[in-house]
C-alpha positions as CSV (number, residue, x, y, z in Angstrom):
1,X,-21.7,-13.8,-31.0
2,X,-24.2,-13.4,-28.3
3,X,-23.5,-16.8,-26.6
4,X,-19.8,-15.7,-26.9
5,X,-20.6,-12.9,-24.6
6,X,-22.7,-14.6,-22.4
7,X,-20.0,-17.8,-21.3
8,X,-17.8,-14.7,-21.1
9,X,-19.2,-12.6,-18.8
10,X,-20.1,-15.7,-16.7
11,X,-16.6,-16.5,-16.1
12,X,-15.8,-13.0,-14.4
13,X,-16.4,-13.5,-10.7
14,X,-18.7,-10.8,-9.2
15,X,-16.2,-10.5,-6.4
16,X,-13.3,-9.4,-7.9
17,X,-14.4,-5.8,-9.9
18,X,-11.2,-4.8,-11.4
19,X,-13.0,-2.0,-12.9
20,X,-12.5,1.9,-12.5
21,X,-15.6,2.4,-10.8
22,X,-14.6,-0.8,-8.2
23,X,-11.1,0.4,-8.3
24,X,-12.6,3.6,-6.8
25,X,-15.1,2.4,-4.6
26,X,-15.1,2.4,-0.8
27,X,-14.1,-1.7,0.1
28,X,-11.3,-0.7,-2.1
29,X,-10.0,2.2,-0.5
30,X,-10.6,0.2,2.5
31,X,-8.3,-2.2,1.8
32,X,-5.5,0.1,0.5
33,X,-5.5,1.7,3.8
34,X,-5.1,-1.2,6.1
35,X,-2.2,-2.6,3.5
36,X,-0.6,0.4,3.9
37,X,-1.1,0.8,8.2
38,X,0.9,-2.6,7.9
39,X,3.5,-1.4,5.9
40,X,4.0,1.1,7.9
41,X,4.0,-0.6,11.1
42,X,6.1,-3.1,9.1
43,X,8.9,-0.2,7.7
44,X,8.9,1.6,10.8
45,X,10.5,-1.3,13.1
46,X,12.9,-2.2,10.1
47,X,14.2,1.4,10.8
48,X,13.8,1.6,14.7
49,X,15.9,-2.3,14.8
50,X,18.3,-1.2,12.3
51,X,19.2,2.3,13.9
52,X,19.2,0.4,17.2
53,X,21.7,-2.1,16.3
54,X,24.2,0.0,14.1
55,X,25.2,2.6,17.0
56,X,28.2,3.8,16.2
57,X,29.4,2.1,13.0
58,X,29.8,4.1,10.4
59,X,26.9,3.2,7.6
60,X,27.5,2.0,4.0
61,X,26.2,4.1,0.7
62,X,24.0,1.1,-0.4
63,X,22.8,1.2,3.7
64,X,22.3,4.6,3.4
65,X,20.2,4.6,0.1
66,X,18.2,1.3,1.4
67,X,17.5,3.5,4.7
68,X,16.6,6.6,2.9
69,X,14.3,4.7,0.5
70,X,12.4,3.0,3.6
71,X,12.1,6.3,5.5
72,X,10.6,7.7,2.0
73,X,8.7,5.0,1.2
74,X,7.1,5.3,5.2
75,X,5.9,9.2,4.7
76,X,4.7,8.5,1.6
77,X,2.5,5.8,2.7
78,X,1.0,8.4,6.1
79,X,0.5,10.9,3.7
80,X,-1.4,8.8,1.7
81,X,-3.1,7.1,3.8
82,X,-4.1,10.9,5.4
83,X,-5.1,12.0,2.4
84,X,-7.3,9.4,1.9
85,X,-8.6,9.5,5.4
86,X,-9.2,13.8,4.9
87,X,-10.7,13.3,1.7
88,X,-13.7,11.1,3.0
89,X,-12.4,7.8,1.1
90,X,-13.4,5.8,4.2
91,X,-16.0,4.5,6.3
């Protein structure tokens, strides 16, 4: 049983720590904010492009839940990623 253990806890790479105390930890947190600065970045000239090229036509309801989802989906990610940077999570 022992050498069972040991080949399997060899075969983890001590780069990727999927556990709850690396979930949790700093690089992590890190990295969670810069995906979501992208996304961000990313969402907000989806909306700026689409509102500029649909003046004055009259949106769908599938545009309209699409557009509200990206707008929700963009102040969830700020708060988030203020909360994160309020609470001490980085640097």
């Amino acid at each position: 049983m022992s050498n069972s253990n040991q080949v399997a806890e060899k075969q983890v790479s001590p780069k990727l720590d999927l556990s709850i105390e690396g979930m949790s930890s700093q690089q992590f947190s890190v990295g969670v904010f810069w995906f979501m600065m992208v996304g961000i970045v990313v969402f907000s000239a989806i909306i700026y492009f689409f509102l500029k090229s649909s003046k004055g036509t009259k949106m769908k309801t599938g545009e309209k839940v699409m557009f509200g989802g990206i707008i929700l989906g963009v102040i969830v990610a700020v708060v988030f990623a203020a909360t994160q940077m309020v609470f001490d999570y980085l640097f």
